[in-house]
C-alpha positions in Angstrom: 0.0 0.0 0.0 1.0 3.6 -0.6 0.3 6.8 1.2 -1.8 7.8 -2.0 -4.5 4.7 -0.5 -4.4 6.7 2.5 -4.6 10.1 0.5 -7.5 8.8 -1.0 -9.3 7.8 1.8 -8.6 11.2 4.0 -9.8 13.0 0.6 -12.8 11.1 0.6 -13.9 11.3 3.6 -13.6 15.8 3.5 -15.4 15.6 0.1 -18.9 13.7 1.4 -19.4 15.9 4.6 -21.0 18.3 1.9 -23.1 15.7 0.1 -23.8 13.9 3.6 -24.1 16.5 5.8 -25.7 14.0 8.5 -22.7 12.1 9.0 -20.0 15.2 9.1 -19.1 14.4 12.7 -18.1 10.8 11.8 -16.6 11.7 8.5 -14.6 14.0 10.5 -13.3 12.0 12.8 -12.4 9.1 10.7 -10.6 11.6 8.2 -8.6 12.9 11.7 -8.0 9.0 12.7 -6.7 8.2 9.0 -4.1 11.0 9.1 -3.1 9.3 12.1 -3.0 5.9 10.1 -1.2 7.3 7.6 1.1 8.9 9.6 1.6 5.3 11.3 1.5 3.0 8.2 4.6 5.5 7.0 6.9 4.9 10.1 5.9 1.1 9.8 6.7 0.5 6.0 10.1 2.7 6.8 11.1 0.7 10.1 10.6 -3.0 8.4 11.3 -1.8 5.0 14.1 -4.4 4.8 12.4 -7.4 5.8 11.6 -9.9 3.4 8.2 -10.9 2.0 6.4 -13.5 4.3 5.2 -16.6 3.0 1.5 -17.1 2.3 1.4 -19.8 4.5 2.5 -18.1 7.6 -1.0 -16.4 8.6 -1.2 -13.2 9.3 -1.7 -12.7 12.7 1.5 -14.7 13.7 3.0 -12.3 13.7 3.1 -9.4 15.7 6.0 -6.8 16.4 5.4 -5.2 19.7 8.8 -3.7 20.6 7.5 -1.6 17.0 4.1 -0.7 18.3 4.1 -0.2 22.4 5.8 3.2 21.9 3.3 4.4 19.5 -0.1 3.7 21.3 0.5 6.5 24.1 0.3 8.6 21.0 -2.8 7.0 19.7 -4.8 7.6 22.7 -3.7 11.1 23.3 -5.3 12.4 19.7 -8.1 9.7 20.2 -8.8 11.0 23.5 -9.0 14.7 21.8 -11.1 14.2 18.9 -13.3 11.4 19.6 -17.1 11.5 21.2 -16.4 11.5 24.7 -17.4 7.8 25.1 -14.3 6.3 23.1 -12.7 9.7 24.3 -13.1 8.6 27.7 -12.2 4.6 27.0 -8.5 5.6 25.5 -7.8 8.2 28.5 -8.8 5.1 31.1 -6.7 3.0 28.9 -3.9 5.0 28.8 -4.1 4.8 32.8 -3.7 1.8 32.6 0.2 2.1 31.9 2.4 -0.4 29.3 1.5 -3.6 30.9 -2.4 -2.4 30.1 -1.9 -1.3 26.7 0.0 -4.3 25.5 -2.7 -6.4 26.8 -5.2 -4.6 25.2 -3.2 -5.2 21.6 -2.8 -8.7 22.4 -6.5 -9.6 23.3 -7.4 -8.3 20.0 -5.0 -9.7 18.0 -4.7 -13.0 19.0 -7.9 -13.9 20.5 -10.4 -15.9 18.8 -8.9 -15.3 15.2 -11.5 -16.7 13.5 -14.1 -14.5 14.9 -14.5 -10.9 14.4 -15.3 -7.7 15.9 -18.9 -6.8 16.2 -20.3 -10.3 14.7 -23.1 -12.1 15.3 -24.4 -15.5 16.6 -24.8 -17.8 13.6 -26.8 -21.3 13.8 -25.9 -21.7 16.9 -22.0 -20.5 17.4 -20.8 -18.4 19.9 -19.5 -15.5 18.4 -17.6 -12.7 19.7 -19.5 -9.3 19.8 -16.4 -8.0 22.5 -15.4 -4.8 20.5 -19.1 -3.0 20.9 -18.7 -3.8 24.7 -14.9 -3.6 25.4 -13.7 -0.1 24.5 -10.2 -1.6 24.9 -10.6 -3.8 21.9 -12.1 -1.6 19.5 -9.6 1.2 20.0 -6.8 -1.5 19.8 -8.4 -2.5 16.4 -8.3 1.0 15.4 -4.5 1.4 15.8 -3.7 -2.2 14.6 -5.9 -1.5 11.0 -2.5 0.0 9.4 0.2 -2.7 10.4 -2.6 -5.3 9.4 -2.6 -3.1 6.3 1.3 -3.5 5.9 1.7 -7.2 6.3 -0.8 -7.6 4.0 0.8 -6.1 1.6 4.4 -7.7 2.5 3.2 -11.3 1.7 3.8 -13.5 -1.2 0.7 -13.9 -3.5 -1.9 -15.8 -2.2 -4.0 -18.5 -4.0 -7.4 -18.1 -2.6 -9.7 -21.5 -2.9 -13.3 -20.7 -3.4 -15.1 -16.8 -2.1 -14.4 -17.5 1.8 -16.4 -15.7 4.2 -13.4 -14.4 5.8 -10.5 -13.2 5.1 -7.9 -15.3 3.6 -4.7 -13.5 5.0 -5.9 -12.4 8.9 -9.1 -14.9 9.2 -11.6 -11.5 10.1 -14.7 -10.7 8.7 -15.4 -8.3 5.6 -16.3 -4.7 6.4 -18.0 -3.8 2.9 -18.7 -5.5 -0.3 -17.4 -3.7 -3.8 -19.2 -4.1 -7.1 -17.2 -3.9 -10.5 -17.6 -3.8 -14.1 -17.4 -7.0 -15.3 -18.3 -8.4 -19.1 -22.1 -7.3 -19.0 -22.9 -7.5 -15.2 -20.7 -6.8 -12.2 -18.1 -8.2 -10.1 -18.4 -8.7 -6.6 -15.7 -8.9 -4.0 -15.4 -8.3 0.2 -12.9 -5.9 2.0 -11.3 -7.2 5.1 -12.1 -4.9 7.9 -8.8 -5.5 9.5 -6.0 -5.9 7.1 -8.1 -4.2 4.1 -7.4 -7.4 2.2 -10.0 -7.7 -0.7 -11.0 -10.7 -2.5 -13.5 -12.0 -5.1 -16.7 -13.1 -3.3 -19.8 -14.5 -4.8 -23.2 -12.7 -5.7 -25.5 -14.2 -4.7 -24.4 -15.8 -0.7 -24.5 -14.8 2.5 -20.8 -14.7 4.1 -22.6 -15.0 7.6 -24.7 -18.3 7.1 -23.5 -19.5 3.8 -26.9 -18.7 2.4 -27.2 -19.5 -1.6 -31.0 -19.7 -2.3 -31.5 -16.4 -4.7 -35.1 -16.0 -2.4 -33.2 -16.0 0.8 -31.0 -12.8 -0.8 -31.9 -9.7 -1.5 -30.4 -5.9 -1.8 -32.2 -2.4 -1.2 -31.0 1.3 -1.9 -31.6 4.5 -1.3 -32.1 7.1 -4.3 -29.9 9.7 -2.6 -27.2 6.8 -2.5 -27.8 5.0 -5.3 -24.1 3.6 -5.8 -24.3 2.3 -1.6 -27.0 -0.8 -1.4 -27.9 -2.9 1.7 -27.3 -6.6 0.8 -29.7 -8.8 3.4 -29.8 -12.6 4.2 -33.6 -13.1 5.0 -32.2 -16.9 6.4 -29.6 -15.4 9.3 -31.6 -11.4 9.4 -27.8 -10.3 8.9 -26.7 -7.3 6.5 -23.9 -6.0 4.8 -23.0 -2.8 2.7 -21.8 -2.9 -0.9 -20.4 -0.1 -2.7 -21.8 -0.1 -6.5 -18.4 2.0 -8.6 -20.4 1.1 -12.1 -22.6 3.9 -10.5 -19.9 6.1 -8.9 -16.4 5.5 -10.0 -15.1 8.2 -7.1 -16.3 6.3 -4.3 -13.9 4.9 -1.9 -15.6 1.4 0.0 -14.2 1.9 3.5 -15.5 5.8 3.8 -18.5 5.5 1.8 -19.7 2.7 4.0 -19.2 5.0 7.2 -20.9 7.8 5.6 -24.0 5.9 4.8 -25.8 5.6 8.0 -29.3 6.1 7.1 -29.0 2.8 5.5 -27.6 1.2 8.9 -30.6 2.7 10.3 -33.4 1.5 7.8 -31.9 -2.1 7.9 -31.9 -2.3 11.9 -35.4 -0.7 12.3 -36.3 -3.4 9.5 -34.8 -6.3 11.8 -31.2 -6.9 10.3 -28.0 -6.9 12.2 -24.5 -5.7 10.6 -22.2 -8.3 9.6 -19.4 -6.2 10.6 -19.4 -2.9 12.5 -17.1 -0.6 11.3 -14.8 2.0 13.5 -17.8 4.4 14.2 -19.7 1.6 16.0 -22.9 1.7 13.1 
């Protein structure tokens, strides 16, 4: 990844608080939060610059450089503790309290625990999955400072040959944040965003990465006309929902930031019964 992903992102985020003016506080704080990412993903690719390209079958979330990380999470907290609604405000100040032996716990519960399960997710036929983050502050802000050396390893691996459109991703094991639609032949293409490492890959159309869904019935997608290129994507089966972003419709959108910005849609699909797959950084 380069800093023009970030760019773009940070770009995006300032250019919709004028077409969603509803969501300008959120925009503007992820915008603040992704200069920070930026800033961080910078220092990361510059410190392990030299390192050589891990193999695809190491997974992801071996590994885990804490000696590179510890000294930057004070910092984290301080401008989270400034900018953020006084709930998460409050959360990194009492972590920060906490002292090093706190805040390395709090990076290690989130990356190592329960790897196959996700942030926010939900309880599917019958397993026990973890909805920690939306409960444990903690968590959430340590998945907030982890997203851009997920981001990095990521990109530092050898290719990876994906086997089928799994339901999670194929590098870190987390669940997708927001789907992506592209141009393809006469129809469209669809793929999943990691909402870790960013990781995307091709996913099919019609199945539900929550329950594994495939009867067209069971699957179905609503939009807005004021956001045409966002649509809700529902699993009647599990009452589960995820976002997709539609760039046949707007090439300019960026998935990640036009997913926050759309929360009218979060809010028609939970009065309407569905739960997010995935909650994303602002907690819709």
């Amino acid at each position: 990844m380069k800093s023009s992903t970030w760019d773009a992102r940070i770009r995006r985020a300032n250019d919709l608080t004028s077409s969603y003016p509803f969501a300008t506080e959120g925009l503007q704080f992820y915008a603040r939060v992704a200069t920070f990412q930026k800033s961080l993903f910078a220092e990361i690719q510059k410190a392990l610059a030299n390192s050589p390209k891990t193999s695809s079958d190491r997974p992801l979330r071996d590994e885990l450089d804490l000696f590179l990380l510890l000294p930057k999470f004070p910092g984290f907290l301080s401008m989270i503790e400034q900018i953020a609604p006084v709930p998460l405000a409050n959360a990194a100040a009492g972590l920060a309290q906490k002292g090093p032996a706190g805040r390395q716990h709090a990076i290690e519960d989130f990356w190592y625990r329960d790897r196959e399960l996700d942030v926010g997710a939900d309880d599917i036929e019958g397993q026990s999955i973890d909805r920690s983050a939306s409960t444990n502050p903690d968590r959430g802000l340590a998945w907030i400072f982890l997203q851009p050396y997920a981001e990095f390893l990521a990109g530092h691996r050898e290719c990876v040959i994906v086997d089928g459109t799994p339901s999670t991703c194929p590098l870190c094991g987390c669940k997708p944040i927001v789907g992506v639609l592209r141009s393809e032949g006469d129809g469209a293409k669809k793929s999943l965003i990691c909402m870790l490492c960013a990781n995307e890959w091709t996913f099919r159309r019609i199945y539900c990465p929550a329950c594994g869904e495939e009867r067209e019935p069971q699957m179905a997608y609503y939009s807005a006309p004021e956001i045409a290129h966002v649509r809700v994507d529902v699993c009647e089966t599990c009452r589960t929902y995820m976002k997709s972003i539609d760039l046949t419709k707007t090439g300019l959108a960026v998935a990640v930031v036009d997913e926050l910005a759309t929360i009218p849609l979060d809010l028609w699909a939970r009065e309407h019964g569905y739960e997010k797959l995935q909650i994303n950084l602002l907690g819709t």
